[in-house]
C-alpha positions in Angstrom: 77.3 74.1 90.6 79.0 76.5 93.1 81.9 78.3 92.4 84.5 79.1 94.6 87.3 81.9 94.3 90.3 82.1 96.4 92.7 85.4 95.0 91.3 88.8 94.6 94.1 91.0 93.3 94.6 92.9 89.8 93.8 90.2 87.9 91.1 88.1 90.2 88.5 90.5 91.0 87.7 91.6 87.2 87.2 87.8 86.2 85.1 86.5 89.5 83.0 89.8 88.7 82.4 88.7 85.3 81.4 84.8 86.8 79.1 86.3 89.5 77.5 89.0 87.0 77.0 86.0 84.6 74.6 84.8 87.1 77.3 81.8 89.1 76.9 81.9 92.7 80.7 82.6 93.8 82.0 81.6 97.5 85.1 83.9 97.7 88.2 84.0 99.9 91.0 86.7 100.1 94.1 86.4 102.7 93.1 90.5 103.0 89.4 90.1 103.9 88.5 93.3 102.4 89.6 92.8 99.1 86.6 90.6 98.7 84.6 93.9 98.5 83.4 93.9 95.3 82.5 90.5 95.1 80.4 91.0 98.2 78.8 93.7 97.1 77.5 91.9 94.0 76.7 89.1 95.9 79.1 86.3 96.3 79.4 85.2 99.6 83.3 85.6 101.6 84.0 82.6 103.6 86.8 82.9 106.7 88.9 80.3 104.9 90.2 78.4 101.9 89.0 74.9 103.6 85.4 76.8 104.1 85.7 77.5 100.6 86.3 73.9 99.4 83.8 72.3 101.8 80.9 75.0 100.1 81.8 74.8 97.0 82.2 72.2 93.7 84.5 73.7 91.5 87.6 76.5 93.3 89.6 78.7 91.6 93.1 79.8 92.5 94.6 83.3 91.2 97.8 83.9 93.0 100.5 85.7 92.6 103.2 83.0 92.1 103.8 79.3 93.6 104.7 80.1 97.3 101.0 81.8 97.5 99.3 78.9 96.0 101.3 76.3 98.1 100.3 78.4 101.1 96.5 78.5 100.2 96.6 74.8 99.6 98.7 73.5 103.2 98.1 76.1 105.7 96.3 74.7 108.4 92.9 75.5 107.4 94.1 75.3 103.6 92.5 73.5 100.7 94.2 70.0 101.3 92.8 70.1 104.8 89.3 69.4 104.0 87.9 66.6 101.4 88.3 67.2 98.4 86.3 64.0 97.1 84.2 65.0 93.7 86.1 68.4 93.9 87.6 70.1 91.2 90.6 72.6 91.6 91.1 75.2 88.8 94.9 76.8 89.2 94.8 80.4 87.2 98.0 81.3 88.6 101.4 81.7 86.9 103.7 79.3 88.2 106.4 77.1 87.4 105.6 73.4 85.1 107.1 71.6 87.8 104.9 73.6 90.3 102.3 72.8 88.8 102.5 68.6 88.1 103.5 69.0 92.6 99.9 70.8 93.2 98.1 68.4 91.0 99.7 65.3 92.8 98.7 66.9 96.4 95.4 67.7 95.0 94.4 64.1 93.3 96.0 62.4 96.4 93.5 64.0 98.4 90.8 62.6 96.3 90.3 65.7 93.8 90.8 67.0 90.4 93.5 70.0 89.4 93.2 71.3 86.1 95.7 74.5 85.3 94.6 77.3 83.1 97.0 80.0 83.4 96.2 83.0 81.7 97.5 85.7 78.8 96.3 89.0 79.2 95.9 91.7 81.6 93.0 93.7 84.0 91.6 95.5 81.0 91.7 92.2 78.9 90.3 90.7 81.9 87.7 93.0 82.8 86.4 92.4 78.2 86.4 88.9 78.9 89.1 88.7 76.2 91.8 86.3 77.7 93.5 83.7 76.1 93.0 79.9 78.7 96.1 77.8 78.9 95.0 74.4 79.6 96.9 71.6 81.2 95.2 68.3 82.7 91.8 65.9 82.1 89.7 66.7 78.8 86.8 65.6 81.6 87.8 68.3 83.7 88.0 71.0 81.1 84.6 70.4 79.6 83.2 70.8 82.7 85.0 74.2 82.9 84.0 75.0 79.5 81.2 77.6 80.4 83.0 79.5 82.9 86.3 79.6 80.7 83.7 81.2 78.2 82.9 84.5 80.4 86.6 84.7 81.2 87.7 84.2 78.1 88.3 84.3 74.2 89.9 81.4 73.6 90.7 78.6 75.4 93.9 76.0 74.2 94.4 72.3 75.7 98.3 71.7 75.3 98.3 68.2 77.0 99.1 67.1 80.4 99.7 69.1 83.6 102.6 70.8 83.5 102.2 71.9 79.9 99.7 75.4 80.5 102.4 76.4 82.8 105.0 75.8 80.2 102.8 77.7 77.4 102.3 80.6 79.8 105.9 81.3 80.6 106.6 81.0 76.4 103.9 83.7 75.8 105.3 86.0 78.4 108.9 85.6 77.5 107.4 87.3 74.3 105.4 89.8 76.2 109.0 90.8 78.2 110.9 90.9 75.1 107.9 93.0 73.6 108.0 95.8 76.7 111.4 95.7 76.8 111.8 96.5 72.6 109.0 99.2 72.6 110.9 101.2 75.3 114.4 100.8 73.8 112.8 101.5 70.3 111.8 105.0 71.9 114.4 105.4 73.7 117.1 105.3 70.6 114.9 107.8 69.0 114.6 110.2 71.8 117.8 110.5 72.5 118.8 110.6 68.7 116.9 114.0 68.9 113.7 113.0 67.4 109.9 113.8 68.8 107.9 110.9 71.0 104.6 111.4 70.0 105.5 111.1 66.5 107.5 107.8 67.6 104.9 106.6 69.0 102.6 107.6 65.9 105.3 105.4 63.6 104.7 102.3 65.4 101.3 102.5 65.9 101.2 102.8 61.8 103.7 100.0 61.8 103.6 96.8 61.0 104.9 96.3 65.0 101.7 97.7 66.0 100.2 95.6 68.2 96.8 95.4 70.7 99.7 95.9 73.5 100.9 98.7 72.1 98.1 100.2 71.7 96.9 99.5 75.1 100.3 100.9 76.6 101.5 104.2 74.5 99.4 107.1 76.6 102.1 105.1 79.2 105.0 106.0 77.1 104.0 109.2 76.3 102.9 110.8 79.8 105.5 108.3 81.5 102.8 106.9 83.9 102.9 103.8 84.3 99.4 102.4 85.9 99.2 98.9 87.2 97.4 96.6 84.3 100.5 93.9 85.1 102.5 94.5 88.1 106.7 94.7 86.2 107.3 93.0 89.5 105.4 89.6 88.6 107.0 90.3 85.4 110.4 89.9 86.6 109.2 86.7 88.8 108.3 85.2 85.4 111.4 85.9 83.8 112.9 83.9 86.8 111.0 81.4 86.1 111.5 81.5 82.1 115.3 81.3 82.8 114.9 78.6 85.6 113.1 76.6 82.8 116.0 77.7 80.4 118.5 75.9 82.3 116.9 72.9 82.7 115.8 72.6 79.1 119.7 73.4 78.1 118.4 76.0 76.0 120.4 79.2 75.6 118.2 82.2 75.7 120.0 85.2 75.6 117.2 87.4 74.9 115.0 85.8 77.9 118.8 86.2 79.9 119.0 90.1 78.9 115.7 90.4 79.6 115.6 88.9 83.2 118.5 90.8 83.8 116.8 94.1 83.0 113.4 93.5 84.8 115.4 92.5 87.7 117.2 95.9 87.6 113.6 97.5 87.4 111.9 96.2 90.3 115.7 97.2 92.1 115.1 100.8 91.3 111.4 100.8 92.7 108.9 100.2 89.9 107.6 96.8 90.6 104.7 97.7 91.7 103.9 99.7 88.3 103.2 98.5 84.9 105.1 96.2 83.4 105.9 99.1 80.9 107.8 100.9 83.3 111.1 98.9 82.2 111.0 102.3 80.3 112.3 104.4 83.3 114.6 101.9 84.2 116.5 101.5 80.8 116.3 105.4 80.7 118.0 105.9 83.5 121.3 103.6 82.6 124.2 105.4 82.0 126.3 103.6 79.5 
């Protein structure tokens, strides 16, 4: 089958590389042609638009940045739902919101094809291993044919159910992946300022049991304050949006996810959404109480 790829940021370049170096012939697409750079130069081929990407190829993936992206890609005038999408399958990567999600998949199967979501946990380096974690909503049908790409992307791959249902699982892990970020820098925070060393803070919880692969990935962050992009804090805080959108409809009372939000927001506010998600750290450090 030929794959297509439409998304080549942070996160979509490491895992079309892995597909093409796996030996899958990739068509790819980027709204900034020459992002598709290293996919070229391996040798996937960069068609002018998503509908040229659908038409040449059986099975399109989508990693966006959030849901007005993805609706963009799929009804701009040369979009996805422009040309047939008859025995075509439609494989949404992107983070976006459950109810998003159940809208693309009713565009896509009214235009005769198949949506399958499979959001993603991790980030570039876990992406660039091979390492991350498949969140699956839609057709068992549809998934096993997926099955051997979502095993060079990934470690794991979980079905939760119906469309709408990755998208929910995704925006659950990441509430935990916000509260994580957020506790790690007010953890070293209260110890800084209570007079005591960072390295050795960051020693205790890497012998803790609140060690984590996170962690681990993130303290030369912490310690040298440099915050390079693995996940941008600014899709961070759009999660959070969406966490606390969900929230509200669910009538659940979050005050963590609230907090949270609230903090994130501030963040991308004082400039660092374009830095690791870690970099909530320079934000809460510079509150004054």
């Amino acid at each position: 089958m030929s794959l297509g790829w439409i998304g080549l940021g942070h996160m979509g370049v490491p895992m079309a590389l892995r597909l093409r170096r796996a030996g899958y012939s990739i068509n790819v697409y980027n709204r900034t042609a020459e992002k598709t750079a290293p996919l070229v130069t391996e040798g996937a081929v960069k068609l002018a638009t998503p509908r040229a990407v659908v038409e040449q190829s059986d099975i399109i993936f989508i990693m966006l940045a959030d849901g007005p992206a993805v609706t963009a890609i799929l009804e701009q005038e040369d979009g996805l739902l422009s040309g047939t999408l008859s025995d075509k399958l439609i494989v949404n990567l992107s983070t976006v919101s459950p109810e998003q999600s159940l809208e693309y998949a009713r565009h896509v199967e009214q235009a005769g094809g198949t949506y399958l979501e499979a959001p993603v946990s991790g980030s570039v380096g876990v992406a660039e291993a091979g390492q991350l974690v498949l969140l699956l909503g839609g057709d068992e049908k549809a998934i096993a044919v997926c099955r051997p790409y979502f095993e060079v992307l990934g470690k794991e791959s979980i079905h939760f159910g119906a469309h709408g249902n990755g998208s929910s699982a995704k925006l659950a892990i990441n509430l935990l992946l916000a509260l994580v970020g957020e506790g790690v820098a007010e953890t070293l925070l209260l110890g800084e300022q209570s007079g005591l060393d960072k390295d050795k803070l960051l020693q205790l919880i890497g012998a803790s049991g609140m060690n984590t692969p996170l962690f681990q990935g993130k303290q030369d962050m912490y310690r040298q304050e440099n915050f390079p992009t693995a996940f941008p804090l600014r899709l961070m805080a759009k999660d959070l949006g969406l966490i606390t959108e969900a929230a509200t409809r669910l009538t659940l009372d979050l005050p963590l996810a609230k907090t949270a939000h609230t903090h994130y927001q501030q963040a991308l506010k004082d400039g660092h959404g374009d830095a690791d998600m870690a970099a909530i750290y320079l934000s809460l450090k510079n509150i004054t109480p």
